[in-house]
C-alpha positions as a Markdown table, in Angstrom:
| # | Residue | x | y | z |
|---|---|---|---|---|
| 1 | Unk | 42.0 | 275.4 | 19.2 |
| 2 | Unk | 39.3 | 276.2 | 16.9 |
| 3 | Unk | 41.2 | 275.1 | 13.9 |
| 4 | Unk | 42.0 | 272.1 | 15.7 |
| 5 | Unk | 38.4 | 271.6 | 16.4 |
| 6 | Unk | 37.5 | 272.1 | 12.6 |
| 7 | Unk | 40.3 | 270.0 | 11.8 |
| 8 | Unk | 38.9 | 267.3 | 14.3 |
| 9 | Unk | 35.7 | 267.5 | 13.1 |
| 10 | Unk | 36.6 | 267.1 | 9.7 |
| 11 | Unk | 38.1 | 264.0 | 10.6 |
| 12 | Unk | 35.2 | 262.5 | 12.9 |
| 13 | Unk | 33.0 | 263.3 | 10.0 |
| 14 | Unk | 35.5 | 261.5 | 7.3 |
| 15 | Unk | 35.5 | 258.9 | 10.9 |
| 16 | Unk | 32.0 | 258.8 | 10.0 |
| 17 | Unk | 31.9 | 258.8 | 7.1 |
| 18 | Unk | 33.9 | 255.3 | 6.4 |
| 19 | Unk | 32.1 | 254.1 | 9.4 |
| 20 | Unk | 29.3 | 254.1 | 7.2 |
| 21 | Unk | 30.9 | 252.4 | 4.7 |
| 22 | Unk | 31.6 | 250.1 | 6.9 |
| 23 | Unk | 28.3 | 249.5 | 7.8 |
| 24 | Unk | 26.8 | 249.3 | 4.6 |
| 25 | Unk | 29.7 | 246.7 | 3.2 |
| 26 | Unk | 29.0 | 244.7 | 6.5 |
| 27 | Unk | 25.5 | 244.4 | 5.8 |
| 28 | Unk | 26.0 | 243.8 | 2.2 |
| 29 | Unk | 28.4 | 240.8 | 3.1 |
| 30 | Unk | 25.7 | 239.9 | 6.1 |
| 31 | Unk | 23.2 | 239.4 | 3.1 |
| 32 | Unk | 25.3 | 237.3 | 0.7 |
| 33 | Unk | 26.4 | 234.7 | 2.8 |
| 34 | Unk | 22.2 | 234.9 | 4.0 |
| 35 | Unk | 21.7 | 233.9 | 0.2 |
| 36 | Unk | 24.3 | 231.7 | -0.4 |
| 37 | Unk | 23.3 | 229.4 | 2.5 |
| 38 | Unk | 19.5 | 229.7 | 1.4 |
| 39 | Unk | 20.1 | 228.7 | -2.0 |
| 40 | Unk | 21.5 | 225.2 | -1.0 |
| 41 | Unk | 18.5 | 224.4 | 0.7 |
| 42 | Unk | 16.2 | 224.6 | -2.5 |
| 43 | Unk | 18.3 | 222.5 | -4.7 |
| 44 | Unk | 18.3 | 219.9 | -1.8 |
| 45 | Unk | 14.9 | 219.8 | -1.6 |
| 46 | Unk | 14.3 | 219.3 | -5.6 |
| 47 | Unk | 17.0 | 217.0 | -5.6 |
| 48 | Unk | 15.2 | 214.7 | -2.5 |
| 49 | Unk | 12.7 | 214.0 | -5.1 |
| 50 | Unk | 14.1 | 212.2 | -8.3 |
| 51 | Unk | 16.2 | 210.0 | -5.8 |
| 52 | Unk | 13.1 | 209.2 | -4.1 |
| 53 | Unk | 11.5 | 208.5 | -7.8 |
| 54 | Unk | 14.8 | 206.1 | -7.9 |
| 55 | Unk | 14.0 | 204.8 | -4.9 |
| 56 | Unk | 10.6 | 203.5 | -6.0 |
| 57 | Unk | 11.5 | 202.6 | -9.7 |
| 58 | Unk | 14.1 | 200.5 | -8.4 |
| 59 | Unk | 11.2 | 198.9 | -5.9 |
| 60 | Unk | 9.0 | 197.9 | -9.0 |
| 61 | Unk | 11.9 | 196.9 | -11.2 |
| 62 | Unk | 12.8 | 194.1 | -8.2 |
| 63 | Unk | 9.2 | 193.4 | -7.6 |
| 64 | Unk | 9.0 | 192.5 | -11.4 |
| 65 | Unk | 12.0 | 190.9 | -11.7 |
| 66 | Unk | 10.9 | 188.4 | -9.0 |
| 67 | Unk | 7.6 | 187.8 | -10.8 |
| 68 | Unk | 9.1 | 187.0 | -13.8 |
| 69 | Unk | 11.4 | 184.3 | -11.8 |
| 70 | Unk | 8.7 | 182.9 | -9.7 |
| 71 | Unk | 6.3 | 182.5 | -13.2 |
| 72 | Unk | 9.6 | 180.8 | -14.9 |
| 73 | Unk | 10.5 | 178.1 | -12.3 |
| 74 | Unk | 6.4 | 177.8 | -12.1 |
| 75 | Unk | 6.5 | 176.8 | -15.6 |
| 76 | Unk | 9.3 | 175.2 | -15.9 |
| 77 | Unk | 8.5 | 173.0 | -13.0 |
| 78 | Unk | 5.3 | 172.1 | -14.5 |
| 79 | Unk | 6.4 | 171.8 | -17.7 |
| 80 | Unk | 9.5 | 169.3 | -16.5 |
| 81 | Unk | 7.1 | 167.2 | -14.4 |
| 82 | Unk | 5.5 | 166.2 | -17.8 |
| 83 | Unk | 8.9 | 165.5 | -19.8 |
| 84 | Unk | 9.4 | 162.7 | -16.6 |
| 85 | Unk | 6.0 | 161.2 | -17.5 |
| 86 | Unk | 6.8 | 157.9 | -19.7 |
| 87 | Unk | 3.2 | 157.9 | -20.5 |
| 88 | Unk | 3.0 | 161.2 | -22.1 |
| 89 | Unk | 3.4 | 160.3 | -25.2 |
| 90 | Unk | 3.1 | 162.3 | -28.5 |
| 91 | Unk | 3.1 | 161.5 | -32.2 |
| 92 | Unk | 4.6 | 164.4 | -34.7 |
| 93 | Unk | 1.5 | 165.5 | -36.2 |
| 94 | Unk | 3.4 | 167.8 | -39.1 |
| 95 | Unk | 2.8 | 171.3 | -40.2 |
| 96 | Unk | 0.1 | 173.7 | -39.2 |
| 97 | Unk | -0.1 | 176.8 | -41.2 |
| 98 | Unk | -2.1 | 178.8 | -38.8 |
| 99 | Unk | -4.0 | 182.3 | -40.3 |
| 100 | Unk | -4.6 | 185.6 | -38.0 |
| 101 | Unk | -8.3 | 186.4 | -37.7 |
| 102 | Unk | -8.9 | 189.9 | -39.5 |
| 103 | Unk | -10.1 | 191.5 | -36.4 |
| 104 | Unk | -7.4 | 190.6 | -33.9 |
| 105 | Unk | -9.2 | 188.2 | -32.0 |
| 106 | Unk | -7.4 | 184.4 | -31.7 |
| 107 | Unk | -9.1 | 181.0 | -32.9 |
| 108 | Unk | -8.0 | 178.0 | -31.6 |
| 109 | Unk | -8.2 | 174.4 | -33.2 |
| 110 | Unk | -9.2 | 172.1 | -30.0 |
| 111 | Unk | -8.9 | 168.4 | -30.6 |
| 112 | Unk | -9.9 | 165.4 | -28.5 |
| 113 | Unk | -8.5 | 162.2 | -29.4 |
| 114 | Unk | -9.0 | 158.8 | -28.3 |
| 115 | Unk | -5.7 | 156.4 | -29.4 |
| 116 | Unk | -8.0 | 153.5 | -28.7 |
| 117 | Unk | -10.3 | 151.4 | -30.2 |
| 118 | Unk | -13.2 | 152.1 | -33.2 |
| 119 | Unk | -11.8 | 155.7 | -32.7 |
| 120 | Unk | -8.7 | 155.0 | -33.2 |
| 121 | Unk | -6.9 | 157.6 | -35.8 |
| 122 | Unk | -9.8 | 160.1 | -35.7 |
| 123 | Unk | -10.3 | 163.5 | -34.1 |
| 124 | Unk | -13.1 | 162.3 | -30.8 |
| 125 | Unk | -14.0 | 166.0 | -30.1 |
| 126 | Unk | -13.9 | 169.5 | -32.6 |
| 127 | Unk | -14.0 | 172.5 | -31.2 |
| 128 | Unk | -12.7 | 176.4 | -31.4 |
| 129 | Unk | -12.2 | 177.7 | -28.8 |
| 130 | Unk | -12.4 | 181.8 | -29.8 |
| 131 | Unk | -10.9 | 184.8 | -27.5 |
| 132 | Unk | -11.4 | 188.2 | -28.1 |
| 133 | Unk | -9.0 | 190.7 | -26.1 |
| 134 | Unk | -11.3 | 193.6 | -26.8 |
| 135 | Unk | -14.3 | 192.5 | -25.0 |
| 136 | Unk | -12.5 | 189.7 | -22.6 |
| 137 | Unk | -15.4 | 187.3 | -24.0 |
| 138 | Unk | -14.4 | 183.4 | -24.2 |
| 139 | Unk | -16.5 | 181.3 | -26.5 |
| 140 | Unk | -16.6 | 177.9 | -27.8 |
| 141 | Unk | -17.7 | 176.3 | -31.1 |
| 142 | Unk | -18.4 | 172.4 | -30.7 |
| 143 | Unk | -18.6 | 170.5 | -34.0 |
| 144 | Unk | -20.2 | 167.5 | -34.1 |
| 145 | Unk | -18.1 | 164.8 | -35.4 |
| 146 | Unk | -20.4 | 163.4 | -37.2 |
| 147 | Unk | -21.1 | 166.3 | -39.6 |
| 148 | Unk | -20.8 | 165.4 | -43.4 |
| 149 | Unk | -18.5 | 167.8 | -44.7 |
| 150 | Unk | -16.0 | 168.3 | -48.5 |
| 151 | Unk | -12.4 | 167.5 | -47.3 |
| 152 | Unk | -10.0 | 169.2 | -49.2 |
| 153 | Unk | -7.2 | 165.8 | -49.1 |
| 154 | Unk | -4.4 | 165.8 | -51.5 |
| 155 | Unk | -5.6 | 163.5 | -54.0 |
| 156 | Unk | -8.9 | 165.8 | -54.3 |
| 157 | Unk | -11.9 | 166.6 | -52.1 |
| 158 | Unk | -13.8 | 164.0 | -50.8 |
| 159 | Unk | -16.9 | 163.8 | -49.0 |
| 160 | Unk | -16.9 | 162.4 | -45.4 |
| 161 | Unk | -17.3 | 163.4 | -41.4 |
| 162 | Unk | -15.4 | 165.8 | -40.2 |
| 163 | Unk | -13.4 | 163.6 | -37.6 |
| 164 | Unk | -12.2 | 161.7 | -40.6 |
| 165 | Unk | -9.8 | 164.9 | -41.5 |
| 166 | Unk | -7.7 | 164.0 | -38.3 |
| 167 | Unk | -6.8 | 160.8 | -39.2 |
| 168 | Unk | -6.1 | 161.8 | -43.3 |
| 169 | Unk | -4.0 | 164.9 | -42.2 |
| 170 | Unk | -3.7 | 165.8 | -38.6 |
| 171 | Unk | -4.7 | 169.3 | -37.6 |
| 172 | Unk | -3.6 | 170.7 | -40.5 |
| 173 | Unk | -6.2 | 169.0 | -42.6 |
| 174 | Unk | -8.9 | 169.9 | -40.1 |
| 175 | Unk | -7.8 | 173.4 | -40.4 |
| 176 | Unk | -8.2 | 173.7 | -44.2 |
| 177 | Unk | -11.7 | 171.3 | -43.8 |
| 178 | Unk | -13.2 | 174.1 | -41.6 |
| 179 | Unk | -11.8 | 177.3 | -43.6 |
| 180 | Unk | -13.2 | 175.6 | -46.7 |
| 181 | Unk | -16.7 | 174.9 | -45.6 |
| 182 | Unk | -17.1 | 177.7 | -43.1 |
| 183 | Unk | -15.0 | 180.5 | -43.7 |
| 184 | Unk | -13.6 | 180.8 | -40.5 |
| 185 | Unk | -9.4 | 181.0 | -40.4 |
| 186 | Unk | -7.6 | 179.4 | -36.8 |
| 187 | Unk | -4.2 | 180.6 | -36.1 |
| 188 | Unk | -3.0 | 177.5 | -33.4 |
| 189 | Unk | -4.1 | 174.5 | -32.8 |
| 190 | Unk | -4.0 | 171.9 | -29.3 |
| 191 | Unk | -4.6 | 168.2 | -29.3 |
| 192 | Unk | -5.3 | 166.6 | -25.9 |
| 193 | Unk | -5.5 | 163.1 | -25.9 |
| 194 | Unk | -7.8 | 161.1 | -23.5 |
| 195 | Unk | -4.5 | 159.9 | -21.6 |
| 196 | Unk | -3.5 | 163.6 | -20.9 |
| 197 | Unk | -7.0 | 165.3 | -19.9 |
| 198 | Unk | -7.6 | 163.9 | -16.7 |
| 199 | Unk | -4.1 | 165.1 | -15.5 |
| 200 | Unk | -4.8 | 168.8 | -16.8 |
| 201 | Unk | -8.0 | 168.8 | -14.9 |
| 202 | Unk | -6.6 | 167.4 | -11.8 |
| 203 | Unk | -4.1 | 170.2 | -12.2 |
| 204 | Unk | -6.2 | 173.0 | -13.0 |
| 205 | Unk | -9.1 | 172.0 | -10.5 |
| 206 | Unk | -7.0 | 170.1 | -8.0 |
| 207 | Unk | -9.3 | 170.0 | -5.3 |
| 208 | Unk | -12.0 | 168.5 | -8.1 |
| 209 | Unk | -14.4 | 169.8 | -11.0 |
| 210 | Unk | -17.0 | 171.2 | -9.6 |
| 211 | Unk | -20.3 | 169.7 | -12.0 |
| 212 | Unk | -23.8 | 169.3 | -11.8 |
| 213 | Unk | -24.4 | 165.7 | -13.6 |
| 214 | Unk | -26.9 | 165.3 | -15.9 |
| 215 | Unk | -27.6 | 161.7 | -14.8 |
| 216 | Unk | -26.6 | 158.4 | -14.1 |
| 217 | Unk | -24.2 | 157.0 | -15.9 |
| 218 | Unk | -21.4 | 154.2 | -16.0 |
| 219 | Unk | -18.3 | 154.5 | -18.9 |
| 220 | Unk | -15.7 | 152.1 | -18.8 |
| 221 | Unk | -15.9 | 151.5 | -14.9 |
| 222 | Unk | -16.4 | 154.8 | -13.7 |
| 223 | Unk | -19.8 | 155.2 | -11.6 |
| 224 | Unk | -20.9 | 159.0 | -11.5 |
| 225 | Unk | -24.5 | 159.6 | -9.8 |
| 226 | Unk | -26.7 | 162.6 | -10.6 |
| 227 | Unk | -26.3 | 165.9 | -9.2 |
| 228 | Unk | -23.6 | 168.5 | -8.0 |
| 229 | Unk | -20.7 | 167.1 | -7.5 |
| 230 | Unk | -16.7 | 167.5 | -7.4 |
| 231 | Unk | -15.5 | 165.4 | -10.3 |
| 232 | Unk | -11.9 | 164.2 | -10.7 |
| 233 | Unk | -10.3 | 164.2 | -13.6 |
| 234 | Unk | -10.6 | 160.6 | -14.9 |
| 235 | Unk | -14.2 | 161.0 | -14.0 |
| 236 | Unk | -14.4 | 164.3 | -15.6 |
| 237 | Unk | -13.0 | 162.8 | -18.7 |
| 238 | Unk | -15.8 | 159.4 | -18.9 |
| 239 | Unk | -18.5 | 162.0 | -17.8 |
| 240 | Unk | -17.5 | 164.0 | -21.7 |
| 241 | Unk | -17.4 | 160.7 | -23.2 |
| 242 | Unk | -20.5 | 159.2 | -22.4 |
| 243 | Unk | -22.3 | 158.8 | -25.6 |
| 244 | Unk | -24.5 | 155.4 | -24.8 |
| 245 | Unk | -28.4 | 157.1 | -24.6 |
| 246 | Unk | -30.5 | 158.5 | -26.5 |
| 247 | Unk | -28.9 | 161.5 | -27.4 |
| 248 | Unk | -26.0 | 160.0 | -28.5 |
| 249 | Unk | -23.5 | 162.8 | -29.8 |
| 250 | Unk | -25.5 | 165.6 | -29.2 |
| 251 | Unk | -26.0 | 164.8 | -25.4 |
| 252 | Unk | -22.1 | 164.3 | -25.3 |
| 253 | Unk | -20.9 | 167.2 | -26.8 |
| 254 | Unk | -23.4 | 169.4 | -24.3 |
| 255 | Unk | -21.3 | 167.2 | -21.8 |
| 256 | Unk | -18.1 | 168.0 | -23.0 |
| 257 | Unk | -18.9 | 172.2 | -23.1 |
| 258 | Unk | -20.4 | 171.6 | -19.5 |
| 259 | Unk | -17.1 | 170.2 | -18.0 |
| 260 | Unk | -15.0 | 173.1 | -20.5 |
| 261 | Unk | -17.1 | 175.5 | -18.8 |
| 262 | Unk | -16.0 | 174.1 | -15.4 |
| 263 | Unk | -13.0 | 174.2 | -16.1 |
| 264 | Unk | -12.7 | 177.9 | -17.6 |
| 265 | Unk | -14.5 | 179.2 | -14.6 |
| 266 | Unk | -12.3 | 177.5 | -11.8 |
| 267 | Unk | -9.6 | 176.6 | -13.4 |
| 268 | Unk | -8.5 | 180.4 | -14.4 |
| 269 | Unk | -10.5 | 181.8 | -11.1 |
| 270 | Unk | -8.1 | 184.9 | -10.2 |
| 271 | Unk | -7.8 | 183.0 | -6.5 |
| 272 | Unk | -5.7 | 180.3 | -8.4 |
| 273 | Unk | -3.3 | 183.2 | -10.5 |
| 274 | Unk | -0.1 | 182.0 | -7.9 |
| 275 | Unk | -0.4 | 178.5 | -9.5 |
| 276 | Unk | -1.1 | 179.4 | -13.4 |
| 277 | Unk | 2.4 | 179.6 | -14.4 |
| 278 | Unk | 2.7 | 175.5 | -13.2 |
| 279 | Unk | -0.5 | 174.6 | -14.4 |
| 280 | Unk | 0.3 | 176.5 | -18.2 |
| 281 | Unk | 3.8 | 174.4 | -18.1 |
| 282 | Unk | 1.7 | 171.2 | -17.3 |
| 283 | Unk | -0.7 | 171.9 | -20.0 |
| 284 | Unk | 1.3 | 172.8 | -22.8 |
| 285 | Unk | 3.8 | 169.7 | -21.4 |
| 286 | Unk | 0.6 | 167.2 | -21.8 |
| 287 | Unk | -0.7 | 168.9 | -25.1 |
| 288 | Unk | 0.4 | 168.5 | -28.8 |
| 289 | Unk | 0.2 | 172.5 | -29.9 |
| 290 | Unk | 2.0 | 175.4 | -31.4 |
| 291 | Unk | 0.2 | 177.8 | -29.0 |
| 292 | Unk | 3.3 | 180.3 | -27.9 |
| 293 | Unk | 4.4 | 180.6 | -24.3 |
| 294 | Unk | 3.4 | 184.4 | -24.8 |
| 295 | Unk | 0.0 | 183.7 | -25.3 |
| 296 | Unk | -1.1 | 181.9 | -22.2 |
| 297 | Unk | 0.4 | 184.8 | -19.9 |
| 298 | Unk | -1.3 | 187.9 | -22.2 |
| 299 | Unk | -4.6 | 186.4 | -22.9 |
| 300 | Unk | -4.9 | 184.4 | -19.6 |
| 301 | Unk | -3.9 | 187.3 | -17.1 |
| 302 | Unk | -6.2 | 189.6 | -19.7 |
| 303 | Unk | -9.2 | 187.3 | -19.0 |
| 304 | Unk | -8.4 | 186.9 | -15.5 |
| 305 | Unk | -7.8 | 190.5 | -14.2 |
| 306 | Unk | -10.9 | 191.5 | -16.0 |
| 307 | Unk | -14.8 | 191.6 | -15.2 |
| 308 | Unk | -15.3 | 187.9 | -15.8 |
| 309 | Unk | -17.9 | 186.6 | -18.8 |
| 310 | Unk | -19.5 | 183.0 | -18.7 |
| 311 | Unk | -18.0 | 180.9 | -21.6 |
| 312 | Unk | -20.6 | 181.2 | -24.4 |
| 313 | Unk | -21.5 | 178.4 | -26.3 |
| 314 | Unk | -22.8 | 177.1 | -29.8 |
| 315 | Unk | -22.9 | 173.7 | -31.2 |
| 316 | Unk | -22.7 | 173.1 | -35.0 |
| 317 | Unk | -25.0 | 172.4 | -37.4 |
| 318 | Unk | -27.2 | 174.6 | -35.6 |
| 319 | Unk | -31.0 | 174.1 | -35.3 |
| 320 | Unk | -32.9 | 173.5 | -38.3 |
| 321 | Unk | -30.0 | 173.3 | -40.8 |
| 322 | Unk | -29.7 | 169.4 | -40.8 |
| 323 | Unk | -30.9 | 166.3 | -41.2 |
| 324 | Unk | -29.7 | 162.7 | -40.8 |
| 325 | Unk | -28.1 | 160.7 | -43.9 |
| 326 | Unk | -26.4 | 157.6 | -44.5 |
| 327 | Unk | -23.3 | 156.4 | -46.9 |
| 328 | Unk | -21.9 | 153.2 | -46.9 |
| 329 | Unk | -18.3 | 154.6 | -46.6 |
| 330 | Unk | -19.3 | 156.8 | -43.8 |
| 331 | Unk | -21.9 | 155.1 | -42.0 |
| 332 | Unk | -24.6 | 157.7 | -40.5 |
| 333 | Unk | -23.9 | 161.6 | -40.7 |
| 334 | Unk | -25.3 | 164.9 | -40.4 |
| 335 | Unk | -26.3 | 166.3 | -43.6 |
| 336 | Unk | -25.8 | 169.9 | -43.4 |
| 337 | Unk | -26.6 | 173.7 | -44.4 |
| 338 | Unk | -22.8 | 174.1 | -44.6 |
| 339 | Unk | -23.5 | 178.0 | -45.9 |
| 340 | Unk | -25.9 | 178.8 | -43.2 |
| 341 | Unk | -23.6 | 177.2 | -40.4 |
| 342 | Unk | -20.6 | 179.3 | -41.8 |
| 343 | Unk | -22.6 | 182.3 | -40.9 |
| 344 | Unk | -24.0 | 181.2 | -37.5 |
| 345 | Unk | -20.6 | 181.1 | -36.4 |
| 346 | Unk | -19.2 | 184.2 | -38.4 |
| 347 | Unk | -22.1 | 185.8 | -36.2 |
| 348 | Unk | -21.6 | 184.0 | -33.3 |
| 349 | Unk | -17.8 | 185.0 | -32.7 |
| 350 | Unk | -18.6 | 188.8 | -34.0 |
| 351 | Unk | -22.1 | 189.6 | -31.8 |
């Protein structure tokens, strides 16, 4: 019996033995199917995020997309609406060899003109209008048309007004007139004749231009009384025009940066963005110019979405750099300091 006894206890302890085995191989399978369901739960969570990240890239890329096709059918509407027009009519005006500004801000060639009458032919208003991207800082350079200048033409340089340029060789000519007696290059160029302006105010102020008149006055029918007032765009455009006073040309081209000023501040206030892309369309539709589509969007959402500056202002010749002079193939003129007015606007666009 106590054989059997060692014998059974021999075997209880081998029992035991593998019993423990047991154990230890249970726990040791306990443990790996612990880990192997714990694992899955950290990939899951690192893969919740990029597919959220998904999730909101694909948000923006729709959101964008639908900008993009609301902007086009704004401009495309607004630019169709003028194609219908049978009054919007424009001549071919030729080349225009535009030239980059060697800082990176843009000069444009603005050009009134009146198809009608002792102005027929000739540029009624000069200006460059001059945008910086850096600073966000608009400003505008009025010409006087009467300003006796060398014109480069192609049977040699003669001397005579500036608006005379316009009706020898279209922009182009003006172009070369200005880089030859100022120094200052213009990359595009926009004609707006009289016709066309009162329908791009009315479109970029619709609800009127907002203007304090100088005074009385009376152009051509059109009655505008001093003081504030909304202004329409045919009376806008008679208000710019007015030339019969004292002043003359120097009291209308004040007149004409007062309404551009209007126009720059309401017309591209940021509470008007939805309409720009119809408004840009109905512009460029009612303007002769080689200003690309790209531009108006870049520069104009630049200005617009930025801490807004007043439109600054110089008129050329400037102060004390003229007088008054008189040829019998130009009639009366400014005789001017062409150097010193080169450099008031070199220092103009670069303060």
């Amino acid at each position: 019996m106590a054989d059997m006894t060692r014998m059974d206890r021999r075997r209880q302890e081998e029992q035991e033995k593998e019993a423990k085995k047991k154990q230890t191989n249970d726990k040791k399978q306990q443990v790996i199917p612990n880990k192997t369901t714990a694992e899955p739960t950290m990939p899951k969570g690192k893969k919740n995020k990029p597919k959220k990240k998904r999730k909101k890239k694909r948000l923006i890329v729709w959101i964008l997309l639908i900008l993009i096709g609301l902007t086009a059918f704004g401009y495309m509407k607004g630019l169709m609406s003028t194609k219908f027009d049978k009054n919007n009519k424009q001549a071919d005006v030729g080349h225009f060899s535009g030239e980059k500004s060697g800082d990176g801000s843009t000069n444009i060639l603005l050009l009134g003109s009146d198809s009608r009458g002792e102005d027929q032919g000739r540029s009624d208003s000069i200006m460059i209008a001059h945008y910086d991207n850096k600073t966000k800082q608009p400003k505008l350079v009025s010409i006087m048309r009467d300003t006796f200048v060398t014109i480069p033409t192609d049977s040699g340089p003669e001397n005579n007004k500036i608006n005379a340029a316009y009706s020898y060789g279209g922009p182009e000519l003006v172009r070369k007139t200005i880089k030859d007696n100022f120094g200052i290059p213009i990359q595009y160029y926009a004609i707006v004749n009289f016709e066309s302006f009162p329908k791009i105010v009315d479109t970029l102020a619709p609800s009127g231009l907002k203007i304090d008149a100088e005074k009385d006055l009376e152009v051509e029918g059109t009655v505008i009384k001093k003081g504030p007032q909304k202004m329409s765009g045919e009376e806008a455009l008679q208000y710019a025009r007015f030339r019969k006073d004292a002043e003359s040309d120097f009291g209308r081209v004040r007149r004409q940066q007062q309404v551009m000023s209007a126009l720059l501040q309401q017309g591209l206030n940021p509470l008007n963005a939805w309409r720009f892309p119809e408004a840009v369309g109905k512009v460029q539709g009612y303007t002769q110019t080689d200003i690309p589509f790209g531009f108006y969007p870049k520069s104009g959402m630049s200005y617009l979405f930025s801490k807004h500056k007043p439109l600054e202002i110089l008129t050329v010749p400037v102060e004390g750099t003229w007088s008054d002079g008189y040829y019998d193939h130009a009639g009366s003129v400014l005789e001017i300091d062409t150097q010193a007015n080169g450099q008031a606007i070199k220092n103009f666009f670069n303060k």
